[in-house]
C-alpha positions as CSV (number, residue, x, y, z in Angstrom):
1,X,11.6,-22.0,1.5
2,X,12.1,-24.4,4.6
3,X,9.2,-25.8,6.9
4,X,9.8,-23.3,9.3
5,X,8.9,-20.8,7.0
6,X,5.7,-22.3,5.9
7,X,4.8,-23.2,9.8
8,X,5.6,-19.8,11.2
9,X,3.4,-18.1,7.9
10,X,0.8,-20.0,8.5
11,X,0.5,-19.6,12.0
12,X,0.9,-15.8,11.2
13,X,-2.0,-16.3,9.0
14,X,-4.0,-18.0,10.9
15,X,-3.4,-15.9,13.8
16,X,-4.5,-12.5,11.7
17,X,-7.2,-13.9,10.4
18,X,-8.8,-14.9,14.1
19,X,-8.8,-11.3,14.9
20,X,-10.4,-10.1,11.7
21,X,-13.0,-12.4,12.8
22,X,-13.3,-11.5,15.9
23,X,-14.0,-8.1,15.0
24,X,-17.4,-9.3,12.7
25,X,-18.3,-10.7,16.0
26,X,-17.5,-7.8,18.1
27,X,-17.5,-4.3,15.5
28,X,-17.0,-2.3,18.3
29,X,-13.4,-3.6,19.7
30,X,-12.4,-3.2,15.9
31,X,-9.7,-0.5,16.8
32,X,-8.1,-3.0,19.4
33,X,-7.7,-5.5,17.2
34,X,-6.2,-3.4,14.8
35,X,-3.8,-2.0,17.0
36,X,-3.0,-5.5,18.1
37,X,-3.3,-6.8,14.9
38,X,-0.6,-4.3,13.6
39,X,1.9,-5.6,16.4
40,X,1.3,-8.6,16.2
41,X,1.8,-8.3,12.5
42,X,5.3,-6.8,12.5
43,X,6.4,-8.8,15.6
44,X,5.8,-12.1,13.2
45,X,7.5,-10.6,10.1
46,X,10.3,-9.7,11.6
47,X,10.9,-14.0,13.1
48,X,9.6,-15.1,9.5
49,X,11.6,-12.5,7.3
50,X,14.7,-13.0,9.8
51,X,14.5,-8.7,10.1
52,X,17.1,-7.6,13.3
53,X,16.3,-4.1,14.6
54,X,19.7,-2.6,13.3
55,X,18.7,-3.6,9.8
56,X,16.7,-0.4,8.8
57,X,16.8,-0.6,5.2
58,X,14.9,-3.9,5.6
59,X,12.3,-1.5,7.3
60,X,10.2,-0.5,4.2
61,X,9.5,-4.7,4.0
62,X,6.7,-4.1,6.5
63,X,5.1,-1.4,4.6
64,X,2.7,-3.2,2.5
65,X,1.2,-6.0,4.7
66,X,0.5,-3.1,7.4
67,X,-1.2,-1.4,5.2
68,X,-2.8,-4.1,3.8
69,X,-4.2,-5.0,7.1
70,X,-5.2,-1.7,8.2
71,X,-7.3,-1.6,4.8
72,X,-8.8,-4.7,5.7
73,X,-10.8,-3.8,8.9
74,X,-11.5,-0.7,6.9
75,X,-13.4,-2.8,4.5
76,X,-14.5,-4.9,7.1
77,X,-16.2,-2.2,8.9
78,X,-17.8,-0.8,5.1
79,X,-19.0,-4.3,4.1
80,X,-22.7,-4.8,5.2
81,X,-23.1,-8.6,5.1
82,X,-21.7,-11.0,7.4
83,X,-21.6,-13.3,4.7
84,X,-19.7,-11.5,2.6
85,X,-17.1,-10.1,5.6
86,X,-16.1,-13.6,6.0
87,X,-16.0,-14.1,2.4
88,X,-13.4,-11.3,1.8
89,X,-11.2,-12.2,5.3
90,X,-10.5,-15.3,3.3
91,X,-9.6,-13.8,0.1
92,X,-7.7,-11.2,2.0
93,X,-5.9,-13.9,3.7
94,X,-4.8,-15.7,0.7
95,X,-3.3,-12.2,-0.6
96,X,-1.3,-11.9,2.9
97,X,0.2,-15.5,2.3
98,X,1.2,-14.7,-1.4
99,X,3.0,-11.1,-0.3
100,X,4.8,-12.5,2.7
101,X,6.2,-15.6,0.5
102,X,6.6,-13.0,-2.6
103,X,8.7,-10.8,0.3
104,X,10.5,-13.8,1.7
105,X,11.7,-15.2,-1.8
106,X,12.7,-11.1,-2.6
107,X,14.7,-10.6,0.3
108,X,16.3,-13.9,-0.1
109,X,17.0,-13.2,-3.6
110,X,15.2,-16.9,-4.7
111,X,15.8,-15.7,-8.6
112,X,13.0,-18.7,-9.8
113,X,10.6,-16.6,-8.4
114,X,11.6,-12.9,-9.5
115,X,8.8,-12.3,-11.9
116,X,6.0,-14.3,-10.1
117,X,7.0,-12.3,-6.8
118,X,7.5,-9.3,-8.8
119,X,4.0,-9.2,-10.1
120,X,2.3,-10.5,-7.0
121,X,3.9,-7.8,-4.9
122,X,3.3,-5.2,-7.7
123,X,-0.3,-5.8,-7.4
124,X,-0.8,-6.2,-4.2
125,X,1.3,-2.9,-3.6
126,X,-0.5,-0.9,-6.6
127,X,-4.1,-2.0,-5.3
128,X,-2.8,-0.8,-1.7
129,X,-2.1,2.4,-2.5
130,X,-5.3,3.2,-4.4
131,X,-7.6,1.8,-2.0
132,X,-5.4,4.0,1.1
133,X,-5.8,7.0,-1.0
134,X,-9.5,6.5,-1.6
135,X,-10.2,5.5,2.2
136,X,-8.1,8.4,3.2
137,X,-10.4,11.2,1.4
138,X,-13.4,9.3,2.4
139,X,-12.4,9.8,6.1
140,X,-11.7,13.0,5.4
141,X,-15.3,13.8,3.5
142,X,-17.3,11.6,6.1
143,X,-15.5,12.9,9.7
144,X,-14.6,16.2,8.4
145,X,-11.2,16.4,9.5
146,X,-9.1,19.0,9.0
147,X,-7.6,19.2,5.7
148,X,-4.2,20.1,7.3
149,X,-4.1,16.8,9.3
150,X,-5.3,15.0,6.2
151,X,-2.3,16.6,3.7
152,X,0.3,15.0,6.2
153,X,-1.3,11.9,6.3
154,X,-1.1,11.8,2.4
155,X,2.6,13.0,3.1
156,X,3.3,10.0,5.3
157,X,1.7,7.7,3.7
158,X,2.9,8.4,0.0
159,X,6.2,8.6,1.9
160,X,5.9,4.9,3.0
161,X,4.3,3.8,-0.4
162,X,7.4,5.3,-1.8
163,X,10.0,3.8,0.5
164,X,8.4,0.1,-0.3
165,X,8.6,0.7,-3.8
166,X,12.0,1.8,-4.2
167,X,12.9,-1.3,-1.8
168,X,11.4,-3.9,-3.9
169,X,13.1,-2.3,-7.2
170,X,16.3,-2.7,-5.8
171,X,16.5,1.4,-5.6
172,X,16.5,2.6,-1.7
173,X,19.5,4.3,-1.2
174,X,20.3,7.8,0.7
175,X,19.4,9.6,-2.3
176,X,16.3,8.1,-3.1
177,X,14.7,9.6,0.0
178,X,14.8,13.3,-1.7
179,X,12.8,11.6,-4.5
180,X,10.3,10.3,-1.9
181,X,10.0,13.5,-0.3
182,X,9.9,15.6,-3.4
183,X,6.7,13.0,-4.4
184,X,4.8,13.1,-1.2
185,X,5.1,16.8,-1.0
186,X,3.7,16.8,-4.8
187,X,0.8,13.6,-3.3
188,X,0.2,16.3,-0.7
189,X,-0.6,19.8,-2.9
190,X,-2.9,17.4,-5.4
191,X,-5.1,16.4,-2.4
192,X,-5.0,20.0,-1.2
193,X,-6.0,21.2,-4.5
194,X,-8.7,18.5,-4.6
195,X,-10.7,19.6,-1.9
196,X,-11.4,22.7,-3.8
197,X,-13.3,20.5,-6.3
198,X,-16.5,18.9,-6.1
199,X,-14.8,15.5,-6.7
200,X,-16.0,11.9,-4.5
201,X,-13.6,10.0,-2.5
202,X,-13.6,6.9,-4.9
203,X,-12.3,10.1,-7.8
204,X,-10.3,11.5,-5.6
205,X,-8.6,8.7,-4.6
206,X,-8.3,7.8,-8.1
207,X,-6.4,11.3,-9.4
208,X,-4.3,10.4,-6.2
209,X,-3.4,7.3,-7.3
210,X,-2.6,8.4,-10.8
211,X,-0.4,10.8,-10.0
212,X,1.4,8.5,-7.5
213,X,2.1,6.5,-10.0
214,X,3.0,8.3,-13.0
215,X,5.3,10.4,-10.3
216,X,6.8,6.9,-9.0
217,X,7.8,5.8,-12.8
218,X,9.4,9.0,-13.5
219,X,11.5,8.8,-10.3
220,X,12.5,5.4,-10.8
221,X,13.7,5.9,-14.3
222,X,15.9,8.9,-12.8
223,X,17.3,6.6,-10.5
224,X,18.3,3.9,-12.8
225,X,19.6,6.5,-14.9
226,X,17.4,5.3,-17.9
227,X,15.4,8.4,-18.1
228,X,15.0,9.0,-21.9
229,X,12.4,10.0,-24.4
230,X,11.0,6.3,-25.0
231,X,11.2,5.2,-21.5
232,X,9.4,8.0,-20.2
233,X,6.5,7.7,-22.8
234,X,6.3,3.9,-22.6
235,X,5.8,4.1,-18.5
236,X,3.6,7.3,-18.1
237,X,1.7,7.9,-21.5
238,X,-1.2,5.4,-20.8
239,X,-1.8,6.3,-17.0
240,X,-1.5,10.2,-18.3
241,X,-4.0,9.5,-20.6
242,X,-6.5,8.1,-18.4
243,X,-5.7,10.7,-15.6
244,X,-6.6,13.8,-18.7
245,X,-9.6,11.6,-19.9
246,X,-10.8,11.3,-16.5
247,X,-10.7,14.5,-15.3
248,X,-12.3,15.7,-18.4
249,X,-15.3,13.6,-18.3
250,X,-16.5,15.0,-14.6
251,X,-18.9,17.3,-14.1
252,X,-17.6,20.6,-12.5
């Protein structure tokens, strides 16, 4: 992918990783170096990727590492040992390097790499979403917020997560945003109908998930225009499955 590439990544990483340790060190500046982080963060994608301003259907590209950081000092701030904090800064940093060289070869269209880049950024992307929707019901349990504020940061959020995904299937058009409306408005009357049940953040953020992405299949096959009786069972049954299972086995 070019020296320059690997010299401005790793000076990215490098860079991001500095101000996760910074706030082990110093817990409570952790909101300034997230905001920082953040733009920092989209500043340095945009040189590396090669993004312009006017490009806005490039935009969903900064979706995932954003939120990937912001889940970091998250976890940062949840994680009780040092030891371990700087343990999982590394790892996380290693997962940063892999998505922005998985979203460099996609944007480039570097076809030797479609399904190593493909299933890197699906992972990283699918673990994303369920930890944000299981961090985003905590926050709402632990600070109490107000479940209106929290049902349009679902909205927003599923509304990003939706935007990446049709982007890195090759499916964001100016149809495709009905679909990721019509899916964060359904994200958004789950969690409202979740609060009514005595359900933990880490379930909660699980039934989110679940639905996300049994939702996000559907859509997807509409969009290719492959919906059909065997593509709709091959993609949903097994996450369907797990969603009835698991909300059968709780304890109302």
């Amino acid at each position: 992918m070019g020296f320059s590439f690997e010299k401005k990544t790793f000076l990215t990483i490098f860079l991001i990783t500095l101000g996760l340790e910074f706030s082990v060190f110093y817990p409570s500046l952790i909101l300034l170096f997230l905001f920082l982080g953040t733009l920092f963060l989209v500043f340095a994608l945009s040189k590396i990727l090669k993004i312009k301003p006017e490009e806005k259907g490039l935009y969903p590209v900064f979706v995932l590492p954003v939120v990937l950081l912001a889940e970091a000092f998250v976890f940062l701030k949840i994680i009780p040992l040092n030891s371990l904090k700087h343990l999982f800064i590394f790892g996380f940093s290693l997962l940063l390097y892999l998505v922005i060289t998985s979203l460099k070869a996609l944007k480039s269209h570097i076809l030797s790499y479609s399904l190593i880049i493909f299933n890197i950024l699906t992972m990283a992307y699918l673990l994303s979403a369920f930890f944000a929707y299981v961090i985003l019901y905590n926050f709402y349990l632990v600070l109490d917020l107000s479940s209106w504020i929290t049902m349009l940061a679902v909205f927003l959020l599923t509304f990003l997560f939706c935007q990446f995904n049709l982007w890195r299937s090759d499916l964001l058009r100016t149809d495709s945003k009905a679909y990721a409306f019509i899916l964060s408005l359904i994200l958004m009357e789950v969690f409202w109908a979740l609060t009514f049940w005595p359900l933990l953040a880490l379930s909660s953020g699980l039934v989110l998930f679940l639905v996300y992405y049994i939702f996000s299949d559907i859509f997807n096959l509409l969009l290719k225009k492959s919906l059909n009786r065997k593509n709709l069972l091959g993609q949903v049954i097994v996450p369907s499955v797990v969603l009835v299972i698991f909300l059968m086995s709780q304890r109302w």
